[in-house]
N, C-alpha and C positions, 0 to 999 in steps of 0.2 A: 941923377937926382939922388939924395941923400935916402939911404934905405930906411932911416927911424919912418921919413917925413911920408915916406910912400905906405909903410906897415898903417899908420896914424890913417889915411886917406883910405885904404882900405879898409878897417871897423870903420869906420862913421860909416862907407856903404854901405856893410853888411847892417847896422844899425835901420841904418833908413828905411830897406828893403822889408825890414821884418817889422817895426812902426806901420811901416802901412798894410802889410797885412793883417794886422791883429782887430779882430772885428767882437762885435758883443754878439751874445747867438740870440736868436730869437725865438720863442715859441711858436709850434706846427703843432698843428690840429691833434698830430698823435703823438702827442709831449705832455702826460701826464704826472709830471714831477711840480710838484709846489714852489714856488718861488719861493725861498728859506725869508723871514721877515726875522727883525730884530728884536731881541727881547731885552728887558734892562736887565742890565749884569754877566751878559754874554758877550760884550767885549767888543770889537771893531764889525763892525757890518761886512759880508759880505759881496756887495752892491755898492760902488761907489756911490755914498748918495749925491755927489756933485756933476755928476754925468748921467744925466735920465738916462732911461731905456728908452728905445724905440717905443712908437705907440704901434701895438699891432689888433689888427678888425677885432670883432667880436667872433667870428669866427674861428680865429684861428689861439684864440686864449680861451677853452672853455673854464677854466679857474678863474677867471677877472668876469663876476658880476656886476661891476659898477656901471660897465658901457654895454649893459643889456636893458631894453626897455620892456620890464613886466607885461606878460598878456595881461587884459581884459579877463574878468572872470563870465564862463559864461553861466546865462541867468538858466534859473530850474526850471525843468521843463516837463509836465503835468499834464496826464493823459485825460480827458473826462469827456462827459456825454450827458445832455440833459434831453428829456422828451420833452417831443413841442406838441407833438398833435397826432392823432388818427385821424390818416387819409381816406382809408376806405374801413369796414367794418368796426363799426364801432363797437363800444361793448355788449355784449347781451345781443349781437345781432343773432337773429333766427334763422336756422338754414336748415334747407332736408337733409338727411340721411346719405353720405355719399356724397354732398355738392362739391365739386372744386372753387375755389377761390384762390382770389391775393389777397394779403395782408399786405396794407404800407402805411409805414410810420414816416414820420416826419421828427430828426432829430438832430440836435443842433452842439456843434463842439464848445463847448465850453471850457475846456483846458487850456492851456498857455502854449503848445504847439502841434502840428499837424496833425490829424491822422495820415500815417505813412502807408506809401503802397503796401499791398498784402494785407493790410487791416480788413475786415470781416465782422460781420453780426451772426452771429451763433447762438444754436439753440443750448438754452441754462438748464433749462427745469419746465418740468410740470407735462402736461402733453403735446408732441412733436407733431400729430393730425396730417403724417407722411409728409412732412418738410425735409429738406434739407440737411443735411448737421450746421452750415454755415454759407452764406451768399455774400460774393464781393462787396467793398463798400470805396466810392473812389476817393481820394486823397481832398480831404478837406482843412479850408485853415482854419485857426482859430477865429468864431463866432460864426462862422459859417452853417448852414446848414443845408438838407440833404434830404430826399426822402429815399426809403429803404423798401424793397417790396421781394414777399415772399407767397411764391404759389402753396396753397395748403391744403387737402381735403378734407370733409367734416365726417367724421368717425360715423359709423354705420348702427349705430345703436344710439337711442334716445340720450340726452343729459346735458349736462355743461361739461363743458371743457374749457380748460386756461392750458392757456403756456408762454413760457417767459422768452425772451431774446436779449444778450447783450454785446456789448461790443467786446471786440481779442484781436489785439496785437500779433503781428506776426511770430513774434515770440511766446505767445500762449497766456499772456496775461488780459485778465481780462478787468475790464473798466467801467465806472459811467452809469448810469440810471439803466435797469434792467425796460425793456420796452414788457407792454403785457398785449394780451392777448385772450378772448374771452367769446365765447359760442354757444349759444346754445339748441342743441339738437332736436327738432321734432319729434313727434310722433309720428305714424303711418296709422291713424285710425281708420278703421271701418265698421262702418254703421248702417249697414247697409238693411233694409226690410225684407222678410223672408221673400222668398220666390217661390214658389209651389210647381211651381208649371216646367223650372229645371231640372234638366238631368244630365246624367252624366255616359259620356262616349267611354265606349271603352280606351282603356289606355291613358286617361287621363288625369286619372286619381281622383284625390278627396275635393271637397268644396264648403268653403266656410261660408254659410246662407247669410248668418248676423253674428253678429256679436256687439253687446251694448249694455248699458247701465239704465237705472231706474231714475236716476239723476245725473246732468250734466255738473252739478256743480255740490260740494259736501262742504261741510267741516270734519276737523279731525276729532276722532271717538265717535264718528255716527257709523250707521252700521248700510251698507249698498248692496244693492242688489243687480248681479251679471246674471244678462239672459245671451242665451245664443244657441244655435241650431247647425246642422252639416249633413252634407251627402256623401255619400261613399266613404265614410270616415269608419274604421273598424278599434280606432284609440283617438283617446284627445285627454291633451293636457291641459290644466289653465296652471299659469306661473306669474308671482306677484313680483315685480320687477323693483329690483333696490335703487334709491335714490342716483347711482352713478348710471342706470342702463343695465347692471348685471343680472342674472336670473337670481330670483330668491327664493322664497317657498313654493312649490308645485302642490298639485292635488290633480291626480287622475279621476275624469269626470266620463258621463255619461256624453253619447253623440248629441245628446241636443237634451238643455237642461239649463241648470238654476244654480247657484250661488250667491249666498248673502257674507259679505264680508265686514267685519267690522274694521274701519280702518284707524290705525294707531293713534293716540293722541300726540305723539311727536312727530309723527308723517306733516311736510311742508308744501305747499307749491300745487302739489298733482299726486296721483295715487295712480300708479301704472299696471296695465295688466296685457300680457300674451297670454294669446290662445292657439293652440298647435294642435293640428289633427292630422292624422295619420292613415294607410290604409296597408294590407296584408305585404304589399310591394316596398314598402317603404318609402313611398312618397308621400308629400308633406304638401300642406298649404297653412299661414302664420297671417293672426291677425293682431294688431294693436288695440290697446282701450285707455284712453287716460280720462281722469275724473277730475275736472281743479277743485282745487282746496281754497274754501276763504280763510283769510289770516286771520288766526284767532288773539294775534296780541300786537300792541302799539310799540313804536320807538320813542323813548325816551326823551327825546330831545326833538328838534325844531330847527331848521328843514331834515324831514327825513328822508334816507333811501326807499327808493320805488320798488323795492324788493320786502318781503315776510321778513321778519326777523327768526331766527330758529325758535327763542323762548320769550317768556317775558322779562323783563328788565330785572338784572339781580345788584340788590342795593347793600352797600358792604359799605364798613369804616375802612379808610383808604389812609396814604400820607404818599406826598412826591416832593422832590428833593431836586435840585438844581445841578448841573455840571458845569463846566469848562466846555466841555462839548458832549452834552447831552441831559438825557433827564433817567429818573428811576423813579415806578409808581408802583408801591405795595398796595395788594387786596385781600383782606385781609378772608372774605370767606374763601378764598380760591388758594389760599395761602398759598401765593406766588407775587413775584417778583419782578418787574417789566423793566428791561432795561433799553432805551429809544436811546443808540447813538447817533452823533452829530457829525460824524465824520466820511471820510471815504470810503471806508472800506462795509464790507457784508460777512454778513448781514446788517441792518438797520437795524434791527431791533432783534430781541432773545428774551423770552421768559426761563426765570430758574424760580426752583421751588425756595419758598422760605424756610431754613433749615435750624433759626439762630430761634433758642428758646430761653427761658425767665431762667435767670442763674449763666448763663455763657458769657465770657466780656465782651463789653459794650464796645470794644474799639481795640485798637493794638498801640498801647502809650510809647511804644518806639519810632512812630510815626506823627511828625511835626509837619503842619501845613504850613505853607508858606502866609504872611500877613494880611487877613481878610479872607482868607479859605477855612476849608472844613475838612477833614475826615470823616467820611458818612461811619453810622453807630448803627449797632443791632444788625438787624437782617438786610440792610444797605450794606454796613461795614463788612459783612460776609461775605457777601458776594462782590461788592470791589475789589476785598483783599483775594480772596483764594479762586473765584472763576477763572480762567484762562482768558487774559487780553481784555478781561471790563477795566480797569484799572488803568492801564494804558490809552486806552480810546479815550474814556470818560475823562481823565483830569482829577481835581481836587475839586471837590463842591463848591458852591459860591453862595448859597444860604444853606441854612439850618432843615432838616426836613420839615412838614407842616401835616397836621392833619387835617381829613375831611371826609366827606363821604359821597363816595363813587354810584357808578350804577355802570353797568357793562352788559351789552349786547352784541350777537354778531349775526351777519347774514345767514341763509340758511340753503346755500346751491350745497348739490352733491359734493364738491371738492371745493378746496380754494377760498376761504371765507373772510371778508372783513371783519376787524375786532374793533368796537367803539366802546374806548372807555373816558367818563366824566374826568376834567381834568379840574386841577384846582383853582385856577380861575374860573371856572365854569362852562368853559369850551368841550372841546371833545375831541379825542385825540382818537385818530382812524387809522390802524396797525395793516397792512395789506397783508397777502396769503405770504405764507412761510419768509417772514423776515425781508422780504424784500423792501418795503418800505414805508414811512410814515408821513402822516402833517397831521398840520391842526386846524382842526375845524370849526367856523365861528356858529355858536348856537345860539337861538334867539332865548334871552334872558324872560324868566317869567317874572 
């Protein structure tokens, strides 16, 4: 064979051989280089554009989002707790000295998803009455509810007691309508009629015969009279006992003897007295006295609480003001500043002193509200603008403030006291112990 014709026959093999191996490369997972795109004025493409690529998965092109289908966003998800109900002790139940009990509440989720495992109700505030610090709570869904129960003992000395509970995330946040909790602790009276004809064994110590008052029942500023008698007593004390249960004024008295007390005109409820007597060994025998108090002043409004008010109703020029989410009610003898927010978080509500006086600006003119809103002025605008976080919670006003004139009372237990102040529709707006909570209460119109 002619040797051009066989050189000729061998290229076109070698030709062919290397045509079929010449392949496009494809992108792998760990091929982070940009596929170069065309720009105008950059001259001939890179990329045949008459020979597509290969199509490859989603997968294995993290750079090519067109052939990925966007998640679903997911929806927000919102811790919360409303109270439903007291299962067992209700408020103001009466207990002795020392009783154990449960507390259970009945409360219901109201947030947007579970409570998750390790959720718990834990003690907030106020007194613990040997609880717990926190007791499980099981995984509840939303609107579900649950009741919650905690063994408690009731404190060893006469008074009221509250104490709060809310719910905490395993994460330590805490959430949800605080539960309450409220007791009130007997006395150990004795009133017993002397006994003559007793006596005392050796070894036994003293013996409180009587102890008692010249009336069951007073008003505050009348003046009472303690009688009481003892055996084997070589000291005795009587001590006028403060409205929480604690000791307050003593007076070392005779073994058996007389006391005229007059009791204060702000004393509420009851007027408490221990008597202690003592003998050379130092053993001891304690007796209680309580005297009720009739209330000497009315509440304001209509339905009342079944409790004394502390004082009489004090009537002040007022003004409240609207929020976005919440309200603000100036009073003006108390010269303070109530601020009832609307939102989630706690406190509900905060008093600040009114601090803005005649000659301070009325407002801060670098601050535009949006159309139909307000910037609260004066002693509002003060504490919106410079308190810590009112501003934030509240919003922008939504009317103008208004004036009027209030009247404010509050219960009168040892600790813990509701605050009822006249609102400007003429309702009455019921502030609970230390910020934890508010509403509004309908009052019957005169």
């Amino acid at each position: 064979m002619n040797r051009r014709y066989i050189l000729i026959a061998v290229m076109l093999l070698v030709g062919a051989i290397l045509a079929c191996n010449r392949t496009v490369p494809t992108a792998t997972p760990g091929d982070t280089t940009p596929v170069p795109t065309r720009t105008p004025g950059m001259g001939t493409p890179l990329v045949d554009t008459e020979t597509p690529l290969p199509t490859a998965s989603p997968s294995a092109t993290p750079f090519q989002t067109s052939s990925i289908t966007p998640t679903e966003a997911t929806p927000d998800c919102r811790y919360d707790a409303d109270f439903v109900a007291d299962v067992t002790i209700p408020d103001d139940t009466e207990l002795e000295p020392g009783t154990a009990f449960a507390k259970t509440w009945r409360m219901r989720n109201s947030g947007t998803c579970a409570w998750e495992s390790g959720a718990v109700w834990a003690f907030d505030s106020g007194d613990q009455m040997d609880g717990p610090d926190a007791v499980d709570v099981p995984v509840t869904q939303p609107g579900d509810e649950v009741e919650i129960t905690v063994n408690l003992n009731a404190p060893a000395a006469p008074g009221t007691y509250a104490g709060y509970w809310r719910m905490r995330r395993p994460n330590g946040e805490l959430f949800g309508t605080p539960g309450y909790l409220r007791i009130i602790v007997l006395e150990l009276v004795i009133t017993a009629t002397p006994t003559p004809s007793a006596t005392i064994e050796p070894g036994e110590g003293p013996t409180i015969l009587y102890f008692r008052s010249d009336v069951d029942q007073a008003f505050p500023g009348d003046v009472i009279t303690l009688t009481w008698d003892t055996q084997g007593a070589t000291r005795v004390s009587l001590y006028h006992l403060m409205a929480t249960g604690q000791l307050g004024r003593f007076w070392d008295v005779d073994p058996r003897g007389s006391f005229d007390y007059p009791i204060e005109v702000s004393e509420r409820n009851a007027t408490r007295f221990l008597l202690v007597a003592s003998d050379d060994e130092q053993r001891t025998e304690q007796a209680f006295l309580s005297i009720l108090l009739h209330c000497p002043d009315t509440w304001f409004f209509e339905p009342a609480p079944d409790e004394c008010p502390s004082a009489a109703a004090l009537f002040s020029d007022a003004a409240e003001q609207h929020f976005e989410r919440g309200t603000m009610i100036w009073i003006k003898e108390q010269g303070q500043i109530y601020v009832l927010f609307g939102d989630e978080n706690s406190p509900k509500w905060s008093a600040y002193a009114d601090r803005w006086e005649e000659g301070d600006p009325i407002s801060d003119p670098e601050l535009t509200p949006p159309p139909g809103q307000y910037q609260p002025v004066r002693g509002f605008g003060l504490v919106w603008r410079e308190e810590p976080g009112v501003r934030d919670r509240l919003g922008w006003a939504v009317d103008l403030e208004a004036p009027f004139t209030t009247a404010v009372q509050s219960t009168s237990r040892a600790r813990y006291n509701d605050l009822f102040v006249r609102a400007l529709d003429g309702n009455v707006w019921k502030l609970l112990p230390e910020g934890s909570g508010w509403e509004k209460l309908a009052a019957d119109k005169q």
